[in-house]
N, C-alpha and C positions, 0 to 999 in steps of 0.2 A: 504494500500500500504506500502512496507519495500523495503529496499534494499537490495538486496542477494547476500552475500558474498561478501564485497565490495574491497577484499584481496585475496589471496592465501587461502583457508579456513582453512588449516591447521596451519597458522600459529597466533599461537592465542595473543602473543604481538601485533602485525599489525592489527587485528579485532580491540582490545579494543581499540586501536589507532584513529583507524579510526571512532569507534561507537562515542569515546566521542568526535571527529572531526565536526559529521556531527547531532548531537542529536540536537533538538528530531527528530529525523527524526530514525523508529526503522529498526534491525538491524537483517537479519536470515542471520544463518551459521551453519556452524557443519554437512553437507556430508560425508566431506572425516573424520570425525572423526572413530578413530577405538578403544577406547579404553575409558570407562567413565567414567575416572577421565580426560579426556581433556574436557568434558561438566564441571565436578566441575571446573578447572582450569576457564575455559570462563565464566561460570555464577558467578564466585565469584568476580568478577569487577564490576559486575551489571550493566551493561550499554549493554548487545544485550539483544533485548526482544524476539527475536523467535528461537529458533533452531531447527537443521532441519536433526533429526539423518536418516541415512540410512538403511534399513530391509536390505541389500544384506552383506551390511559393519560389522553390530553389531548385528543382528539377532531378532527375537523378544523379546524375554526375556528381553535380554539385553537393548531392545527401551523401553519396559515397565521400568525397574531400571530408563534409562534416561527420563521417562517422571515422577518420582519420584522426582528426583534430581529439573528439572526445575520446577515443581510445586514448593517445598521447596525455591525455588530460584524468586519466583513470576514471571517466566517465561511462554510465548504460546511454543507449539511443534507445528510445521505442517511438517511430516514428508515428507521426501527427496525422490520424487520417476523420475526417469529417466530412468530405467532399461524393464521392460517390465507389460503389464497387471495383472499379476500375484504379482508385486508388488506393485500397485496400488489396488490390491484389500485388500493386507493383511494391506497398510496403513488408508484405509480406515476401517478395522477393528479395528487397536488400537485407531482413531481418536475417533472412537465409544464409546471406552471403559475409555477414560483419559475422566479429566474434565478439561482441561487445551490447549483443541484441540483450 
């Protein structure tokens, strides 16, 4: 069990705020991220343990780079799916393929 997003998820001062607020109790966020150095910015705090990039938002490629990052960063990925079946399948593909799912 985590708490998800327990902020605005884009704002990542208020995340790590809140993560080292409420720890250990851990912490997924990173939906509405659109750009992967806002994953370096948040996991370089160290304190969320899951993030949760979006297939629709950063694309795959780009999820794989961010499941790079959090691995390096001793973070879980469970990737962000709300949008339709289709992304739900493709997440269930990269969860396949990281060792960090």
């Amino acid at each position: 069990m985590w708490m998800e997003t327990p902020v605005h998820s884009s704002d990542i001062a208020a995340t790590i705020e809140v993560a080292k607020a409420i720890a250990p109790v851990p912490v997924a966020t990173g939906e509405r991220y659109k750009r992967m150095g806002m994953f370096v910015d948040l996991l370089s705090a160290k304190v969320v343990d899951i993030i949760q990039p979006e297939v629709l938002s950063i694309g795959v490629s780009n999820i794989k780079r961010v499941c790079g990052i959090a691995e390096a960063a001793e973070a879980l990925v469970a990737c962000h799916t709300a949008h339709s079946p289709l992304g739900t399948m493709v997440n269930a593909h990269v969860h396949a393929s990281i060792s960090n799912f």
